[in-house]
N, C-alpha and C positions, 0 to 999 in steps of 0.2 A: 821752491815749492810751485808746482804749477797751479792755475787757475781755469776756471772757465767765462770765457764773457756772451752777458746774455745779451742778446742783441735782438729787435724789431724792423723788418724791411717791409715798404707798400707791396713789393714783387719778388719772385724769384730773380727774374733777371737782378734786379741793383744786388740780392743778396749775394747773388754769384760773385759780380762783375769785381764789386766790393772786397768778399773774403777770397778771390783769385789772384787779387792784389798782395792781400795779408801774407796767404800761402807762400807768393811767388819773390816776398820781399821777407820770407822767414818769420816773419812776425808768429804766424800762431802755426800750427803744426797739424789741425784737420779743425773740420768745421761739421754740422750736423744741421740739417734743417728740419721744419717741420711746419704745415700751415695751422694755421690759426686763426680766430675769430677775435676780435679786440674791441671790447668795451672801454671808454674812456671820456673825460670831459674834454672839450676843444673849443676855446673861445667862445663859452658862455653856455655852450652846447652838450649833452650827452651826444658821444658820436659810436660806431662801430663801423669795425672797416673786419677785411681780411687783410689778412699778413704773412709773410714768411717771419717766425720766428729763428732763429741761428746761433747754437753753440758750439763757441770758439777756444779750444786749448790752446794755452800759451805758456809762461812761465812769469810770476811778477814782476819780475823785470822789465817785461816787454809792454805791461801794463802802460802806461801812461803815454808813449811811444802807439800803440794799439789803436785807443781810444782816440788820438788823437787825430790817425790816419784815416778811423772810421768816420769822425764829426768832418772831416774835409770833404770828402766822397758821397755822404749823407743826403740823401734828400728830403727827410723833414727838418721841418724848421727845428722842433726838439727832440732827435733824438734819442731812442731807449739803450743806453749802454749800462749794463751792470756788470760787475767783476764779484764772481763767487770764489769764496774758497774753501777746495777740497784735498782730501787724502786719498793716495790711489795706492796699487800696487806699486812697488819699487820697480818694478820694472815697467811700468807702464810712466812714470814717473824718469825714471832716466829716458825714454824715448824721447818724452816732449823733450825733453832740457838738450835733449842729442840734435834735433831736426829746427831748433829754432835757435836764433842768433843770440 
């Protein structure tokens, strides 16, 4: 079954640099960006930044393997990695499973 992981970047650049890895190591099978505005508490603080949000299709499989390439490469200190799961077309669904390890 494939997933999608939601993921948070300070830059375009790190989201790239990041899921160019995922891509070119099979991990995930395409990626989607979009900017964003991010409200959040930060050591003690309300903060807001801009961001590049990123979703990433994969397979569960590769889940844990994923996340764990993203937390290495990562530049915040915490990280937003979430793993959704969804239902797609059957043939949108044999794709990912075809293009990722």
């Amino acid at each position: 079954m494939p997933i999608e992981i939601y993921v948070t970047f300070p830059n375009r650049l790190e989201a790239e640099k990041i899921t160019n890895q995922l891509l070119k190591n099979r991990l995930v099978a395409c990626a989607t960006f979009f900017p964003i505005t991010s409200r959040y508490w930060w050591q003690g603080k309300l903060s807001r930044s801009k961001e590049i949000a990123a979703f990433l299709i994969t397979t569960n499989k590769n889940w844990l393997k994923t996340k764990t390439e993203i937390k290495k490469m990562h530049s915040y200190q915490v990280p937003c990695i979430k793993k959704i799961k969804f239902e797609a077309n059957k043939e949108y669904e044999n794709w990912v499973k075809d293009v990722t390890k």
